[in-house]
N, C-alpha and C positions, 0 to 999 in steps of 0.2 A: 481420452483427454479429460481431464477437471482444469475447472477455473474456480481459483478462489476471492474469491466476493469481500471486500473489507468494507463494511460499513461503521463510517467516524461520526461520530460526535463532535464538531468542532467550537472554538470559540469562534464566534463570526467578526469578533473586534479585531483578531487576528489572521484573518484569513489569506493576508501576503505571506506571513510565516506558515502557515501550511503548503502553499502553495510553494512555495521553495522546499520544503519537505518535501513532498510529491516531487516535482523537478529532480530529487537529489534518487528516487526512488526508481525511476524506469529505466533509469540505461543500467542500476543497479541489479535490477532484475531481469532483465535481458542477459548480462552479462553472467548472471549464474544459472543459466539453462530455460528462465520461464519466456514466455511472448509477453511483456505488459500491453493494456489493453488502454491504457490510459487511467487516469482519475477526472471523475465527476463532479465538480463544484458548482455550490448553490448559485441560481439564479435568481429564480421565482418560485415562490414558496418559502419552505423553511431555511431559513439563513445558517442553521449550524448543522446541516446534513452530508455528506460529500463521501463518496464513491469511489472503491480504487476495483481493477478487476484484470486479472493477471492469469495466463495459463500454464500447465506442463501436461507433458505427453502420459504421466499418471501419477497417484497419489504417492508413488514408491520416489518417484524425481522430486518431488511434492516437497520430500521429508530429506532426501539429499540435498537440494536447496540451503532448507532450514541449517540444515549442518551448517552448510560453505558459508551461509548469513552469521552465523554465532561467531567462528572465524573468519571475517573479512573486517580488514581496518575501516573500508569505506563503511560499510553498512553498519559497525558500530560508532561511528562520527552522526553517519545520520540519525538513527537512537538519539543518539546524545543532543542533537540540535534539536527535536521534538519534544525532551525534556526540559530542555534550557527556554524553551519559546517557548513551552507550556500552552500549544495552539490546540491540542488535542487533550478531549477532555476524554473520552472513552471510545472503543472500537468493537465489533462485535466480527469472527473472522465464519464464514462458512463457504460448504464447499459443493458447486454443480459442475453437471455434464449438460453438455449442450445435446436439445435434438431436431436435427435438419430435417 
């Protein structure tokens, strides 16, 4: 298993608009093979930090994913709504295995 870990950048003056981002984001990725784990938004602390973390059964579904994403009309509307709200200013994606 890998989970990959997205850590955003956000504008904090927008942070309804990300949060419908994220909303538009979990049943998307549930739906093309990952477990979403949820997204983490600011409380306390830094107001423009916020947390998405999502799994698949290995890095090879990982990248099949990514495909069915590039072609899926949902998940390019979502794209497009995070460019259009301009909520997210940068992201940085990495990738763990968990150990029990």
């Amino acid at each position: 298993m890998i989970t990959c870990t997205l850590r955003y950048v956000i504008d904090p003056y927008k942070l309804a608009e990300f949060e419908h981002y994220a909303a538009l984001w979990i049943p998307l990725v549930n739906r093309l093979g990952g477990t979403h784990h949820g997204y983490f938004l600011p409380h306390e602390g830094a107001n423009n930090i916020a947390l998405a973390l999502f799994s698949f059964p290995s890095l090879a579904d990982y990248e099949v994913y990514r495909q069915q994403m590039a072609a899926d009309a949902e998940c390019q509307t979502a794209f497009a709504y995070a460019e259009d709200a301009r909520c997210i200013i940068s992201y940085e994606r990495s990738f763990m295995r968990p150990m029990f």
